[in-house]
MIFI-302053 format. One record per residue (C-alpha): x, y, z. Coordinates in steps of 0.05 Angstrom, whole numbers, padded with zeros to 5 digits, always signed. Each point is the difference from the previous one (the first is absolute). Example, Ala and Ser with C-alpha at 12.3 -4.5 7.8 and 13.67 -1.06 7.14 Angstrom:
REM residues 2
+00246-00090+00156 +00027+00069-00013 
END
This chain:
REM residues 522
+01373+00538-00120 -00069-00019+00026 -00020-00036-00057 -00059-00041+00025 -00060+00037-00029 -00050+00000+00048 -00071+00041-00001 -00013+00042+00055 -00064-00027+00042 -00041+00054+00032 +00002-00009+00074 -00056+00042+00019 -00029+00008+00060 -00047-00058+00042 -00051+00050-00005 -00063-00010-00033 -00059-00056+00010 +00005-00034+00054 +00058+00031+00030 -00026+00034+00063 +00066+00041+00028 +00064-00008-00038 +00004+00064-00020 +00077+00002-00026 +00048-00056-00035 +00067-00023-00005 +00018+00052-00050 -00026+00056+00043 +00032-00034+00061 +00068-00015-00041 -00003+00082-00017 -00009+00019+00063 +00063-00048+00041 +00039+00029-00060 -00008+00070+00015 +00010-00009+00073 +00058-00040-00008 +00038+00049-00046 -00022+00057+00053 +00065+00005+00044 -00001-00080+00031 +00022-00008+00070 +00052-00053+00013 -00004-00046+00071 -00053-00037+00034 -00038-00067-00005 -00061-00006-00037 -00045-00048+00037 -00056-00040-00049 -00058-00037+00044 -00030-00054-00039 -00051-00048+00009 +00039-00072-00033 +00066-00027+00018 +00048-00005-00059 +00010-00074-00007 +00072-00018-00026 -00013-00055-00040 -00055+00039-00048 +00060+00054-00011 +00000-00017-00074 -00073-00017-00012 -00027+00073+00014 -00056-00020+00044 -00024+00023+00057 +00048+00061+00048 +00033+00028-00061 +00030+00063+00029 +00078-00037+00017 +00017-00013-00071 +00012+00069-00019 +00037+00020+00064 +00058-00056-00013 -00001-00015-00070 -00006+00040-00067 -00034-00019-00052 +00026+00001-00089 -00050+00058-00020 -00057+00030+00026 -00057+00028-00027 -00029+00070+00000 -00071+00020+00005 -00011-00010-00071 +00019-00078+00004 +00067+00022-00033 +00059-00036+00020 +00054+00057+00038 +00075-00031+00017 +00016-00021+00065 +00074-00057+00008 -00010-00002-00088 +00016+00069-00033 -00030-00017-00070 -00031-00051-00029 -00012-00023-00084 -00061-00061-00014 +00009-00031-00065 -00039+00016-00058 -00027-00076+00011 -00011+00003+00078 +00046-00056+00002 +00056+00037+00047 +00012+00058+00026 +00068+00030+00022 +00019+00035+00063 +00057+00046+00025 +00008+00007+00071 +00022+00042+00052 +00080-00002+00016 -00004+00028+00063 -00047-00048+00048 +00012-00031+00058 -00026-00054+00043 -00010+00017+00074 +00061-00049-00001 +00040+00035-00031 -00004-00039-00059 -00004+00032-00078 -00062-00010-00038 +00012-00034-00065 -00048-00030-00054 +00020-00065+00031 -00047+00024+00054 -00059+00017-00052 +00004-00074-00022 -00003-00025+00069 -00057+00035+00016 -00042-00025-00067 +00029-00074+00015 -00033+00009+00072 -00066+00007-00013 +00005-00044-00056 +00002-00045+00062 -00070-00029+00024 +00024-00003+00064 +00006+00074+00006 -00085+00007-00016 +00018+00051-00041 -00069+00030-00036 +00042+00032-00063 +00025-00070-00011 -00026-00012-00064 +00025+00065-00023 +00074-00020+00024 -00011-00071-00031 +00004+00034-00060 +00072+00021-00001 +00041-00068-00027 +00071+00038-00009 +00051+00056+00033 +00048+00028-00046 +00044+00047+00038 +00049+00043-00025 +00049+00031+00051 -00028+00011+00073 -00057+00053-00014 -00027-00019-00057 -00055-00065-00016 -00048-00013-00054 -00048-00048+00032 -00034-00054-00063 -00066-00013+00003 -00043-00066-00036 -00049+00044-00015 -00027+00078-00006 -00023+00017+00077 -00055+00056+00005 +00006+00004+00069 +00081-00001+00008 +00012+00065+00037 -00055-00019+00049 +00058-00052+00017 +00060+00047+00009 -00049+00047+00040 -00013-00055+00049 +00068-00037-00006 +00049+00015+00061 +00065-00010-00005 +00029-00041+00064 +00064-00023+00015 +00009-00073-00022 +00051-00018+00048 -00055+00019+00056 -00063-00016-00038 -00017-00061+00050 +00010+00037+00057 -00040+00060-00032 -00071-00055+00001 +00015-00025+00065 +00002+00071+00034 +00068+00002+00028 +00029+00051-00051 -00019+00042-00059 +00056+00032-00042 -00006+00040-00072 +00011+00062-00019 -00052+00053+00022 +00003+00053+00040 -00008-00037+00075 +00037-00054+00029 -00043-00054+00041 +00012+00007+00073 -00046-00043+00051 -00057-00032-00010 -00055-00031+00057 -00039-00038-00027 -00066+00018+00010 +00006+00074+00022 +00057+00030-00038 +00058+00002-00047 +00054+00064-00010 +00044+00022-00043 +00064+00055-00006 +00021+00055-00055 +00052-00045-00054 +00047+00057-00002 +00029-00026-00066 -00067+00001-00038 +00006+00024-00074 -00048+00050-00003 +00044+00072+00024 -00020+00018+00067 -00054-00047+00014 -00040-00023+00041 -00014+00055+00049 -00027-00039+00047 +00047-00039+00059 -00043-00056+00003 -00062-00031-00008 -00047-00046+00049 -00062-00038-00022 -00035-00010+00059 -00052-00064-00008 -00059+00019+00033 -00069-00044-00017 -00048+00026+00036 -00038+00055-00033 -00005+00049+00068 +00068-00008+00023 +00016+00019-00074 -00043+00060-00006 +00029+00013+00072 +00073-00001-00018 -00006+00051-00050 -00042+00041+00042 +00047-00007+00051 +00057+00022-00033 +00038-00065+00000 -00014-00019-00075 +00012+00058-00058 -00028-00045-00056 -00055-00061-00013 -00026-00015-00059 -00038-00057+00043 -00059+00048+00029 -00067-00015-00017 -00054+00033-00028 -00046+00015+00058 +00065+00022+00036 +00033+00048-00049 -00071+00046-00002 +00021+00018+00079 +00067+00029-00034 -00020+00031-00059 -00013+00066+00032 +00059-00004+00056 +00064+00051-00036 +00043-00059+00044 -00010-00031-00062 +00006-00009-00069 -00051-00059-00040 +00017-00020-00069 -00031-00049-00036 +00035-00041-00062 -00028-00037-00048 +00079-00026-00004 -00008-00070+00020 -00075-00003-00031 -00017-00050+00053 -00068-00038-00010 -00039-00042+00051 -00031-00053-00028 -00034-00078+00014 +00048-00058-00015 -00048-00059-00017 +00039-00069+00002 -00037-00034-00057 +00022-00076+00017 -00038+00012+00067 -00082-00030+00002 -00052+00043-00033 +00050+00067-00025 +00020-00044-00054 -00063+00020-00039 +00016+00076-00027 -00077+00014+00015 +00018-00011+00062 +00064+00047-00003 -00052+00052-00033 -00047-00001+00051 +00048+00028+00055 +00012+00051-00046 -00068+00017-00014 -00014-00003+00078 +00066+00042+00029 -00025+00071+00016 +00070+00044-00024 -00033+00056+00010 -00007-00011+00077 +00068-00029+00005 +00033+00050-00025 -00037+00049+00052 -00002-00043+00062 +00076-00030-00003 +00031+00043-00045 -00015+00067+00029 -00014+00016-00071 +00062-00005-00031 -00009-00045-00053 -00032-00008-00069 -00059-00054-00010 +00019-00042-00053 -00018-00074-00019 +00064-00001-00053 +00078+00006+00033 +00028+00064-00042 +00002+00066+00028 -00027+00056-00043 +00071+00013-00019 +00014-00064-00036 -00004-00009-00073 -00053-00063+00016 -00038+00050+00036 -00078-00004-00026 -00065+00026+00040 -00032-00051-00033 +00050-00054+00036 +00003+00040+00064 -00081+00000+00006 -00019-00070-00023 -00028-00030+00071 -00035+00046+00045 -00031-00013+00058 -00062-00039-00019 -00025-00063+00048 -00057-00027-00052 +00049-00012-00047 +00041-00035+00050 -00045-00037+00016 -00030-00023-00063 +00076-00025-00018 -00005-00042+00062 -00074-00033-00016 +00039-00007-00069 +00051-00035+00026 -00036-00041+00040 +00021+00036+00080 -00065+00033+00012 +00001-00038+00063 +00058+00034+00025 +00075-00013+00009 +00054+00008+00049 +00057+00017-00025 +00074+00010+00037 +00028+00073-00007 +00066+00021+00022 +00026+00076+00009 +00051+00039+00027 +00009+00006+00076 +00008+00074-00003 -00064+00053+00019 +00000+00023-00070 -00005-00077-00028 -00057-00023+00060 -00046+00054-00020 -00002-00014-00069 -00006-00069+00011 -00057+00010+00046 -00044+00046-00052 +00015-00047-00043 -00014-00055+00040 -00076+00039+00013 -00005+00012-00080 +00006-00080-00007 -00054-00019+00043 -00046+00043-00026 +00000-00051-00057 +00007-00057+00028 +00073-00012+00012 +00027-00010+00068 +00073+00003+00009 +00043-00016+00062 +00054+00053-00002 +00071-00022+00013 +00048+00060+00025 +00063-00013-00021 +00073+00041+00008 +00031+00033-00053 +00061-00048-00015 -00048-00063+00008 -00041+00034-00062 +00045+00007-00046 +00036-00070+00009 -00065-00025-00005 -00009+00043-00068 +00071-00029-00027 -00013-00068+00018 -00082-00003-00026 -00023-00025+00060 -00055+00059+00010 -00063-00023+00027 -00073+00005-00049 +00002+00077+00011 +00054+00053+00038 +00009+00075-00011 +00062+00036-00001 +00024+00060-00052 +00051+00000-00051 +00039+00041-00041 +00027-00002-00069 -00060+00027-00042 +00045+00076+00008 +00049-00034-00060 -00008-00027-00063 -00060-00036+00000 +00034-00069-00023 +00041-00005+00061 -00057-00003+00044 -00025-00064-00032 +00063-00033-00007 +00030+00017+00064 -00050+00016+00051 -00013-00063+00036 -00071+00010+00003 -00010+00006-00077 +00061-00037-00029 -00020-00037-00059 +00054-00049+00008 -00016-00012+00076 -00048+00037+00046 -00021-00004+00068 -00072-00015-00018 +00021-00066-00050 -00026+00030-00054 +00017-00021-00064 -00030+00019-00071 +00033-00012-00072 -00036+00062-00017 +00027+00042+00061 +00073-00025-00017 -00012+00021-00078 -00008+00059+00014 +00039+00019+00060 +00063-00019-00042 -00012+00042-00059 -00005+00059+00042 +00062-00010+00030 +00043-00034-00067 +00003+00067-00034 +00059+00046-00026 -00045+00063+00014 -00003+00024+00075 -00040+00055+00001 -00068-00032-00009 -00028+00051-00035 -00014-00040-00060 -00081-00022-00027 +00027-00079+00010 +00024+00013+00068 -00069+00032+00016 -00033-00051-00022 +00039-00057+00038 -00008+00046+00065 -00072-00006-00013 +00003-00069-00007 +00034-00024+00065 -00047+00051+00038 -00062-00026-00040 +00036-00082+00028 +00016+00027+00063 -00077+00028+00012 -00036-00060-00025 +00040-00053+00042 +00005+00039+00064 +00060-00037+00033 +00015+00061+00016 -00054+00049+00030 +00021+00067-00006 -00037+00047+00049 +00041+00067-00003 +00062+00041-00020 +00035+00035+00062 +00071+00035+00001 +00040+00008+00047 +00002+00049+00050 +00049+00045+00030 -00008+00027+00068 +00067+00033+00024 +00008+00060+00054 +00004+00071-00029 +00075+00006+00005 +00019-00067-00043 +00018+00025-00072 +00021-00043-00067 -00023-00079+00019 -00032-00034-00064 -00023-00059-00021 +00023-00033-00059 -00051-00037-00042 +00008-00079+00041 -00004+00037+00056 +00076+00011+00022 +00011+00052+00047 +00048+00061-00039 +00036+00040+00070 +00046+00028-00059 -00017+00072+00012 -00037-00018+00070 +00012+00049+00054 -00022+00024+00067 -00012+00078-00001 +00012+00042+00066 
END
């Protein structure tokens, strides 16, 4: 059985202060693919996905960055459903000891690898033994770290022994692919990706596009529809808008803001917007760098960054103005956190006189390359000056970011989004790399901020629901708000733009494209 007890988390809509036009959420979107794909599905044809990143090889275990592969090639232990409930995918059942020192798995006997290879629980231990490895940058690390023994027994069956209770563990088996070890190395390095899901990697170019084929032996009956799939990299935001427009791209979840309001009314298409991957764009502040070292400092850019406009301007409204990371859906979730900085220059820059910069700074500030990542940077560049801070903005591509994030070498200030607030909320500080207690891309370190990061995530219950767990949440927001290492600015989900006759494409809650029950209607 299903024995982890787990408290089901209201996933509500975006909707409500601050939120300008996300009018519908995952669960609404999830309801909707489900109906349409149980609705007489059409088999044939080759669903082509336009996105704005390439997927870069080497990050295939770190979930960063283009996402949408992992899903396509690889499945995953369990998934969750709407509710934050854990659903099976390659494990059938699952018990967690009493002590939330193990828990057992039995798997599926009837799996394949795209190589023809059977699935085993010698696979499952690979795949927590690999991103035990720092060399695979793997975010959930910590989380993986935590399993110190593999007792099989037979081929489909594993308990997996932990040193310690894990609040977060699903979170892990969620994101957790499972790869083919004999091909793993040529999986990071691009040339080949096998697993068990329901596509087989065909070509990839670098650069503009990467395909894949129907696996004819996948283990869920009659699936996937679909023939094949193509991701097609495009980066600039016109030619993206363009291709679906066109009729050359079915799906993006890469479309910005301003761009999607020119489709909303157009029957060609269908808009749905997700709170799924709970994405949040935020200010990374590297505090070893001169002058952000002083938190007053840190606090004044959040006193002087206008969300209100950002949100408008460069998100096309589809976003939530918040100054904390969690998404109204998240058990750390208070409008007391989400509303602490406001827009509000004199306080700025009273924190600068205080801190001894009322004659101005320069600061360096790098962002994302893409149109979506200049215009923020450039309000926010405009907000910044107002107070005195210049900054010299840095555009930087997409895989130079986030080795820059793994490796700490960030400049004094960058902004970027990340995810992980959508799970439990211990796994964002111990394994997103801009809030990991252990090591984070800003150098931050704080006994305190360690304290309590690990109690929240050392516990035997997982459903968070409890008064203590409150309280901790409230504690590593209340940390998180008064150091300002990380400037939170606003919640955004993702959003789907696909043509009218796509039916059944999800995402899952990291982000990983589900063409399950994908299909191209007549």
């Amino acid at each position: 059985m299903h024995s982890l007890s787990r408290r089901s988390l209201l996933r509500g809509s975006l909707a409500g202060a601050g939120l300008l036009t996300l009018a519908a959420c995952r669960s609404a979107a999830e309801t909707a693919s489900n109906a349409a794909a149980s609705a007489s599905p059409r088999r044939g044809g080759t669903l082509t996905v336009a996105t704005g990143i390439d997927f870069t090889p080497s990050l295939l275990f770190a979930q960063s960055a283009n996402t949408l592969v992992q899903r396509l090639v690889f499945n995953t232990l369990t998934r969750y459903d709407d509710q934050l409930k854990p659903q099976p995918e390659l494990a059938t059942s699952w018990k967690l000891a009493d002590d939330g020192k193990s828990i057992t798995f039995k798997l599926r006997e009837d799996v394949l690898f795209h190589n023809g290879r059977q699935f085993t629980a010698d696979d499952v231990v690979f795949a927590v033994k690999n991103l035990q490895d720092p060399s695979r940058s793997a975010q959930l690390r910590a989380t993986a770290a935590a399993v110190t023994d593999f007792r099989k027994n037979g081929d489909h069956e594993l308990t997996l022994v932990l040193a310690h209770p894990v609040s977060n563990l699903f979170d892990l088996f969620e994101f957790m692919i499972i790869a083919d070890s004999a091909t793993v190395e040529d999986a990071v390095a691009g040339k080949q990706l096998i697993g068990t899901g329901p596509f087989r990697f065909g070509e990839r170019k670098p650069g503009a596009s990467i395909g894949f084929t129907r696996n004819e032996r996948y283990w869920n009956p009659g699936r996937p529809y679909l023939d094949g799939v193509e991701i097609r990299i495009i980066p600039q935001a016109d030619s993206l808008l363009a291709s679906l427009k066109t009729g050359q791209s079915h799906l993006s979840y890469s479309i910005q803001g301003k761009d999607i309001a020119t489709l909303k009314d157009n029957p060609r298409f269908r808009i749905t917007p997700y709170d799924t991957g709970a994405g949040a764009y935020y200010i990374g502040v590297n505090v070893t760098a001169e002058h952000v070292g002083d938190k007053r400092v840190r606090q004044a850019i959040a006193w002087a960054v206008d969300r209100d406009r950002l949100v408008q301007q460069a998100l096309g409204g589809y976003g939530l103005v918040s100054s904390a990371p969690w998404p109204k859906s998240s058990p750390a979730y208070s409008e007391a956190g989400a509303t602490r900085y406001r827009h509000d220059p004199a306080k700025a820059r009273e924190l600068l006189k205080q801190a001894g910069l009322d004659g101005g700074v320069t600061l360096p500030f790098a962002h994302s390359a893409t149109p979506e990542g200049t215009a923020i940077a450039q309000i926010l560049q405009y907000d910044l000056k107002q107070v005195g801070i210049e900054t010299v903005l840095q555009p930087t591509d997409s895989p130079t970011m986030q080795k820059q994030l793994i490796s700490q070498t960030m400049p004094a200030l960058w902004t970027l989004s990340h995810g992980f607030a959508q799970l439990h909320p211990a796994t964002l500080a111990v394994s997103a790399y801009p809030f990991n207690e252990a090591k984070n891309s800003s150098h931050f370190s704080s006994p305190a901020y360690t304290d309590i990061v690990q109690r929240a995530w050392n516990r035997t219950e997982a459903d968070g629901g409890s008064a203590e767990a409150a309280a901790l949440y409230r504690q590593i927001t209340d940390t998180l708000l008064d150091e300002e290492f990380v400037i939170n600015l606003a919640i955004a989900g993702e959003v789907e733009v696909a043509t009218a006759g796509l039916r059944g494409a999800t995402l899952n809650k990291f982000n990983y494209l589900n063409l399950d029950d994908a299909y191209l209607a007549a």
